[in-house]
N, CA, C and O atoms as a GROMACS GRO file, in nm:
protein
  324
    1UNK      N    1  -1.034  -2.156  -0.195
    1UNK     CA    2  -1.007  -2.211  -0.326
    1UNK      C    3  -0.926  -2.111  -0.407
    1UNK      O    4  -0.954  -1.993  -0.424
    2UNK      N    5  -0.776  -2.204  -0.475
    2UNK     CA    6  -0.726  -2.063  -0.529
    2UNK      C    7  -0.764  -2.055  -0.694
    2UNK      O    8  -0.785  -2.152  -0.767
    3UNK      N    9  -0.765  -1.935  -0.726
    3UNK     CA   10  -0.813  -1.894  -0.842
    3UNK      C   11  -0.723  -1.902  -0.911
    3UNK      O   12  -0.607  -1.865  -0.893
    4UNK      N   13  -0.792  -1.974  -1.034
    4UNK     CA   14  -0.720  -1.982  -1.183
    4UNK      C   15  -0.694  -1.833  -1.287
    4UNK      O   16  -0.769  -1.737  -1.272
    5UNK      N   17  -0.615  -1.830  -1.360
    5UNK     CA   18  -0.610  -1.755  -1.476
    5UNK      C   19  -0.710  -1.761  -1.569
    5UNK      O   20  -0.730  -1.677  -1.657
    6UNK      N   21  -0.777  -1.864  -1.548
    6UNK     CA   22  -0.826  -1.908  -1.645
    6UNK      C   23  -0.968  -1.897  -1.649
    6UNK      O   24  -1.039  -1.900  -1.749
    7UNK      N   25  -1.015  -1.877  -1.480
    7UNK     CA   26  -1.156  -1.890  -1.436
    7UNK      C   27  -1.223  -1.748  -1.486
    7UNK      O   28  -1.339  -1.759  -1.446
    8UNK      N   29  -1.214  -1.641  -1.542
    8UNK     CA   30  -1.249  -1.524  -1.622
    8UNK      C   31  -1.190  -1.441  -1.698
    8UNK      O   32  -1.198  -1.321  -1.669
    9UNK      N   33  -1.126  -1.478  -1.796
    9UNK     CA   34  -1.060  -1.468  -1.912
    9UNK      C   35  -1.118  -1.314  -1.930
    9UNK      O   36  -1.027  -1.239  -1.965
   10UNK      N   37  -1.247  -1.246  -1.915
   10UNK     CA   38  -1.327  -1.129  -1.941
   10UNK      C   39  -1.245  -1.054  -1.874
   10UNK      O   40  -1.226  -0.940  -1.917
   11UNK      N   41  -1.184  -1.092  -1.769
   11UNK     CA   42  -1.173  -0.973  -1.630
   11UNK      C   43  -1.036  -1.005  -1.588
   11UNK      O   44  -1.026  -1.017  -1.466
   12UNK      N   45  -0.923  -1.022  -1.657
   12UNK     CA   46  -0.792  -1.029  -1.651
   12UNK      C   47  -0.725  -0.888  -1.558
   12UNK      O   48  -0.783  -0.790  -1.511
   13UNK      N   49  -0.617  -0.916  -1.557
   13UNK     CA   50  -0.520  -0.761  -1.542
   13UNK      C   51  -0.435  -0.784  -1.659
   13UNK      O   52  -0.406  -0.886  -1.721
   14UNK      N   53  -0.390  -0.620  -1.677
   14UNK     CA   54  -0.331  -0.591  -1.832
   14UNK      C   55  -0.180  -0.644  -1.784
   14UNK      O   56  -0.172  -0.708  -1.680
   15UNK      N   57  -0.074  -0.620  -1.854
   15UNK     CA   58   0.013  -0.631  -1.858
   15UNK      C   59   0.130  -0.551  -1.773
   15UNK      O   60   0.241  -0.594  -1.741
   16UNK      N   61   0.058  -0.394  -1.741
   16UNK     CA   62   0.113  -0.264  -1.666
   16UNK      C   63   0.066  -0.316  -1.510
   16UNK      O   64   0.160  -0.321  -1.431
   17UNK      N   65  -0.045  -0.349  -1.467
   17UNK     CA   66  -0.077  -0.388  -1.352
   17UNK      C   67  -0.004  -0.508  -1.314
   17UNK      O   68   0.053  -0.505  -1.205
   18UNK      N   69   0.002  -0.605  -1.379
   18UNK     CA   70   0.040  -0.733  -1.378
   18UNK      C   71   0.217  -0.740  -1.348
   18UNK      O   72   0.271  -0.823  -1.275
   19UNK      N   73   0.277  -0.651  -1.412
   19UNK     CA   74   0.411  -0.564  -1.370
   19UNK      C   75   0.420  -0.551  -1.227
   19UNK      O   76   0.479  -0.610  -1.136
   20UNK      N   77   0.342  -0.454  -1.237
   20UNK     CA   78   0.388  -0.405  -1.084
   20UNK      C   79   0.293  -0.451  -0.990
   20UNK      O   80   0.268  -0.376  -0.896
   21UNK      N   81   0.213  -0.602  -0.999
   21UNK     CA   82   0.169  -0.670  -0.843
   21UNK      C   83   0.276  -0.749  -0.867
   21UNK      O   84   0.293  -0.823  -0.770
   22UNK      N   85   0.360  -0.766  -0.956
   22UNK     CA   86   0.501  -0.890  -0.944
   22UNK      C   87   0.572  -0.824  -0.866
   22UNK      O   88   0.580  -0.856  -0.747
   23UNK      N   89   0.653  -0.694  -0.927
   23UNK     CA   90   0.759  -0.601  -0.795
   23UNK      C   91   0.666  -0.566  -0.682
   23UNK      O   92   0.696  -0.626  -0.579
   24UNK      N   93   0.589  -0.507  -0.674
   24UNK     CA   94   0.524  -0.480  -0.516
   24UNK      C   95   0.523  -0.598  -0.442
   24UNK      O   96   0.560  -0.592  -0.324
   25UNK      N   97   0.486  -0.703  -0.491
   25UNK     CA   98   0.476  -0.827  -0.393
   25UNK      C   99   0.640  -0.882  -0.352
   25UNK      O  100   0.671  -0.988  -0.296
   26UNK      N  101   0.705  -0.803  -0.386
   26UNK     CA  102   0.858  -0.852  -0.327
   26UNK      C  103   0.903  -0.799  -0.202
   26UNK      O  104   0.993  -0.835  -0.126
   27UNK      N  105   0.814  -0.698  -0.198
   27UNK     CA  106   0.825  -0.581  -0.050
   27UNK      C  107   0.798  -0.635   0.020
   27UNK      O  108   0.704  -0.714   0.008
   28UNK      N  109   0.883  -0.617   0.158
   28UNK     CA  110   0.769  -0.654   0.314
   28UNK      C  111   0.674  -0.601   0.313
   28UNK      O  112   0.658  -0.488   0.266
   29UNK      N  113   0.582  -0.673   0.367
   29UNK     CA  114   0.396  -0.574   0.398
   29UNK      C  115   0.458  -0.468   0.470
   29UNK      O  116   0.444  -0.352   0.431
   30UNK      N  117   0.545  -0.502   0.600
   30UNK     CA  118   0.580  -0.442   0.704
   30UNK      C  119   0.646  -0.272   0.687
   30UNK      O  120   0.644  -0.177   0.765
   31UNK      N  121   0.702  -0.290   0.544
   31UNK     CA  122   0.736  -0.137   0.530
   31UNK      C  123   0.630  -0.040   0.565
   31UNK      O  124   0.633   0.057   0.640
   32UNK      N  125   0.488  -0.116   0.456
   32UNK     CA  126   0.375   0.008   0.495
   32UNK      C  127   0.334   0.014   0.600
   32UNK      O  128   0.250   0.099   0.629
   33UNK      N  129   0.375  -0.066   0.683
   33UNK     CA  130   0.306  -0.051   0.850
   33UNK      C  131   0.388   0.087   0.883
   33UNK      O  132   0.330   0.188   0.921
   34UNK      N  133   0.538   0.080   0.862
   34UNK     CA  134   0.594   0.126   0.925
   34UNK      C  135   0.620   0.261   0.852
   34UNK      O  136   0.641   0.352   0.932
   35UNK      N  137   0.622   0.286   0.762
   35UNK     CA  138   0.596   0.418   0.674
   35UNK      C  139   0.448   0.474   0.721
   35UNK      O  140   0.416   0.528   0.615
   36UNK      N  141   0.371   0.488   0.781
   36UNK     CA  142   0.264   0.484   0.833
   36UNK      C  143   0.282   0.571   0.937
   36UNK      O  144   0.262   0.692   0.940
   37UNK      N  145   0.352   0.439   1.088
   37UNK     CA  146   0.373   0.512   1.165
   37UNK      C  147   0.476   0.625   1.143
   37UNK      O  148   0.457   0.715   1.224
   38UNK      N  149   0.573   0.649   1.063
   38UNK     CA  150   0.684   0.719   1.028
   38UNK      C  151   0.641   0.893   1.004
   38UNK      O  152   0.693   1.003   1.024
   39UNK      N  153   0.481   0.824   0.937
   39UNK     CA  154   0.426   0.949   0.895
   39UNK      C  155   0.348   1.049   0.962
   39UNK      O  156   0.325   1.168   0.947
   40UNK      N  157   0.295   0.894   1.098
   40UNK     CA  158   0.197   0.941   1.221
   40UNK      C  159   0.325   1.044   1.298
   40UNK      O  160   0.295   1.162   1.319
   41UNK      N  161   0.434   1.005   1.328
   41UNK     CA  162   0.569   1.054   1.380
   41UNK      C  163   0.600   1.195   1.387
   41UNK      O  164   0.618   1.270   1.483
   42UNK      N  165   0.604   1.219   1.210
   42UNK     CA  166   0.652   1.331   1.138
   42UNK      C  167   0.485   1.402   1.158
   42UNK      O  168   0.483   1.515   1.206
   43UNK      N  169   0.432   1.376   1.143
   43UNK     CA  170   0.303   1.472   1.168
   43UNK      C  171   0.323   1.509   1.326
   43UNK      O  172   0.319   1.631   1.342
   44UNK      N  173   0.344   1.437   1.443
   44UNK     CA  174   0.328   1.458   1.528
   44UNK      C  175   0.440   1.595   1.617
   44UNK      O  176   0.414   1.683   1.699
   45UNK      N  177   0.590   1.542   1.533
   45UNK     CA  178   0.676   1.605   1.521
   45UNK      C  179   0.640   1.754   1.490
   45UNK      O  180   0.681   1.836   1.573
   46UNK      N  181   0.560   1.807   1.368
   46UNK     CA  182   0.552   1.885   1.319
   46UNK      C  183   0.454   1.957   1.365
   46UNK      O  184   0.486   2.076   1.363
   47UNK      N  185   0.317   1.934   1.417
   47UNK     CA  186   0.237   1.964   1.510
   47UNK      C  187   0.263   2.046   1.622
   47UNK      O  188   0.219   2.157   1.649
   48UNK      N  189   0.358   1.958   1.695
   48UNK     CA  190   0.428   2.024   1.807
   48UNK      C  191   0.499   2.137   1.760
   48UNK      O  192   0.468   2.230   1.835
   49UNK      N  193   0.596   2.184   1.654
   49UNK     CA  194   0.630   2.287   1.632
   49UNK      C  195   0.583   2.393   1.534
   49UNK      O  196   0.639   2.462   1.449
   50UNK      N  197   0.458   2.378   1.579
   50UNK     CA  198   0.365   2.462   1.544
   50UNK      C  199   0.368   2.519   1.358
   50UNK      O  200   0.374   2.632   1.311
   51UNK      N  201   0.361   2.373   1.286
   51UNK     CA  202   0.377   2.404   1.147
   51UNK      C  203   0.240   2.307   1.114
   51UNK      O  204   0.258   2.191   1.078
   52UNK      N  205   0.129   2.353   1.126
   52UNK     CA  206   0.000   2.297   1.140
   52UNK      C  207  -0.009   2.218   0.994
   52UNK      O  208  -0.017   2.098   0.966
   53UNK      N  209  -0.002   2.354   0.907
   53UNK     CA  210  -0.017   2.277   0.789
   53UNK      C  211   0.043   2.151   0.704
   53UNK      O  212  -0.018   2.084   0.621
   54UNK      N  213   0.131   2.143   0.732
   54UNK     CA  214   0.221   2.069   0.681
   54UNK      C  215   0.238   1.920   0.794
   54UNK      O  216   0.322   1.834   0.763
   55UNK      N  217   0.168   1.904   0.900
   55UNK     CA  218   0.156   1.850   1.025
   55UNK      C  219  -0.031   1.764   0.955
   55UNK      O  220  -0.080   1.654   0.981
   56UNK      N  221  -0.069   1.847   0.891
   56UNK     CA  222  -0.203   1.759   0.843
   56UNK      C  223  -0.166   1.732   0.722
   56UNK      O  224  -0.238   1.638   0.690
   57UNK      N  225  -0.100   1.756   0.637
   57UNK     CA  226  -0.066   1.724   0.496
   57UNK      C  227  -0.008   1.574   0.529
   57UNK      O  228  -0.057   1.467   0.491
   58UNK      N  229   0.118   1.596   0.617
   58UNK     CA  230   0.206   1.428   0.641
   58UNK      C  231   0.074   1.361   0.688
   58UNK      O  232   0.016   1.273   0.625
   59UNK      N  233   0.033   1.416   0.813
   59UNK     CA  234  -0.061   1.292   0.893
   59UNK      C  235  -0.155   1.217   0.805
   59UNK      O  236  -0.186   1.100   0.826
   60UNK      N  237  -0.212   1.309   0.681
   60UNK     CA  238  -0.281   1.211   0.600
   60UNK      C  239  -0.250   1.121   0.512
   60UNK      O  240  -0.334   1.077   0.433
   61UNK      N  241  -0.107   1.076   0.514
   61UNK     CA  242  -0.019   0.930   0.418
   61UNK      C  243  -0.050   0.836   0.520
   61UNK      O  244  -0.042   0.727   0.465
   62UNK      N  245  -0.074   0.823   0.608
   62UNK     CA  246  -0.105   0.749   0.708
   62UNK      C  247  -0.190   0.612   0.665
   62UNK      O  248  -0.148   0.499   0.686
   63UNK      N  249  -0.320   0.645   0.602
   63UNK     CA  250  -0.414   0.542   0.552
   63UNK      C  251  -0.374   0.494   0.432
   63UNK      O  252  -0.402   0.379   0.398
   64UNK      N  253  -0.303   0.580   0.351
   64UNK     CA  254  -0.279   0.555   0.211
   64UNK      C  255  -0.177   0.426   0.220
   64UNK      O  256  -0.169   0.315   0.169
   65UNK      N  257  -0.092   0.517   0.327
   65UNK     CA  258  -0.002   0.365   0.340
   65UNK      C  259  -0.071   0.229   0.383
   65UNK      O  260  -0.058   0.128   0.315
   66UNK      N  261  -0.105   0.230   0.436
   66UNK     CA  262  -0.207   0.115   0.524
   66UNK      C  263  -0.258   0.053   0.415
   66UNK      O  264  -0.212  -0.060   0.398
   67UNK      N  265  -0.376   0.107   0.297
   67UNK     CA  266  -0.433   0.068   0.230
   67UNK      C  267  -0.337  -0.029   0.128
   67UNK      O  268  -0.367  -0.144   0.094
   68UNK      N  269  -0.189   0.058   0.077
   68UNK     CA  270  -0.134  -0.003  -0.009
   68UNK      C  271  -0.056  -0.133   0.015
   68UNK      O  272  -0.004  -0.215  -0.061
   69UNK      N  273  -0.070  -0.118   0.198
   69UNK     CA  274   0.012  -0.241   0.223
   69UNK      C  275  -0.120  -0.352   0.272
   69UNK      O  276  -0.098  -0.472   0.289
   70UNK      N  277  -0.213  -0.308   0.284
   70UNK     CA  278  -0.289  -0.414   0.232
   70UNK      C  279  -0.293  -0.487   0.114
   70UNK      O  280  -0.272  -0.607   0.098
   71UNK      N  281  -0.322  -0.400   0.033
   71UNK     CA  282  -0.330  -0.424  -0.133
   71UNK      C  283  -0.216  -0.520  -0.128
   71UNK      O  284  -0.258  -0.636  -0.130
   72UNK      N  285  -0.063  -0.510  -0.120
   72UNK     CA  286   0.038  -0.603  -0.090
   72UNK      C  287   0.053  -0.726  -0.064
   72UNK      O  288   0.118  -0.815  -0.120
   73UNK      N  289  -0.064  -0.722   0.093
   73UNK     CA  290  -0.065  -0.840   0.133
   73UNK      C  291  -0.156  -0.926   0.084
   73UNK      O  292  -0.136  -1.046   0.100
   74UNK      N  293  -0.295  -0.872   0.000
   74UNK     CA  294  -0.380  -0.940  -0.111
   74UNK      C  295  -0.289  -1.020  -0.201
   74UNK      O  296  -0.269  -1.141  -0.208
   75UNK      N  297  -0.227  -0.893  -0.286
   75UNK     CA  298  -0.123  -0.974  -0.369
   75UNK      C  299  -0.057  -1.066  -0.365
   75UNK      O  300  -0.042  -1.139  -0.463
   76UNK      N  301   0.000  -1.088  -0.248
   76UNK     CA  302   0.126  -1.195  -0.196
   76UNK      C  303   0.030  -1.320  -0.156
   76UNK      O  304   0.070  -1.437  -0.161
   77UNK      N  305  -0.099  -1.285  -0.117
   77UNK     CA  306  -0.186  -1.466  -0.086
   77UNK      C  307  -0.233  -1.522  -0.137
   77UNK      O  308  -0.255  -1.643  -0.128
   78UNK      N  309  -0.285  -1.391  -0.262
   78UNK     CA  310  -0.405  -1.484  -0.396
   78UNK      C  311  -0.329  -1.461  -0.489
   78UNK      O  312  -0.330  -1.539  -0.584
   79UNK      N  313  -0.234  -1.342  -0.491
   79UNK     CA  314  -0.170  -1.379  -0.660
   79UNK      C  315  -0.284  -1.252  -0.732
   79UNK      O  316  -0.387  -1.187  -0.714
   80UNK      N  317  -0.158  -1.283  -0.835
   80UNK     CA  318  -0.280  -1.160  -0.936
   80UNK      C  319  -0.330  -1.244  -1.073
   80UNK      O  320  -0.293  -1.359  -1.094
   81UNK      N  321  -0.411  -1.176  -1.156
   81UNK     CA  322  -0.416  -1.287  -1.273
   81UNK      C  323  -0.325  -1.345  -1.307
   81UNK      O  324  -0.335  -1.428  -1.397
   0.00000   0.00000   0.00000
């Protein structure tokens, strides 16, 4: 069942959020898949040449991306307020 604007008037999104689930939802989901692996890549890349730190710094955008391109694909099926 899709949700109204109207069904909790209490629990809206502001105007700043409401912004940017309009532009984010114009993106392919698919970027964050692939910025993901890009990042799994460059970590892996960097690993191998023995720059550890900076090899766990990239590898951890990994989920972040994932998460946001979830968030994305929420946006794009239900809509935001």
């Amino acid at each position: 069942m899709a949700k109204n604007k109207n069904d909790n008037p209490e629990h809206s999104e502001g105007p700043v959020a409401t912004a940017i689930e309009e532009q984010t939802a114009k993106l392919p989901s698919d970027i964050f898949l692939w910025a993901a692996l890009g990042s799994m890549g460059v970590s892996l890349y960097l690993q191998a040449n023995g720059d550890r730190d900076r090899s766990l710094f990239v590898g951890q955008w990994a989920a972040p991306f994932l998460l946001l391109g979830l968030y994305n694909k929420l946006v794009k099926l239900e809509g935001h307020d």
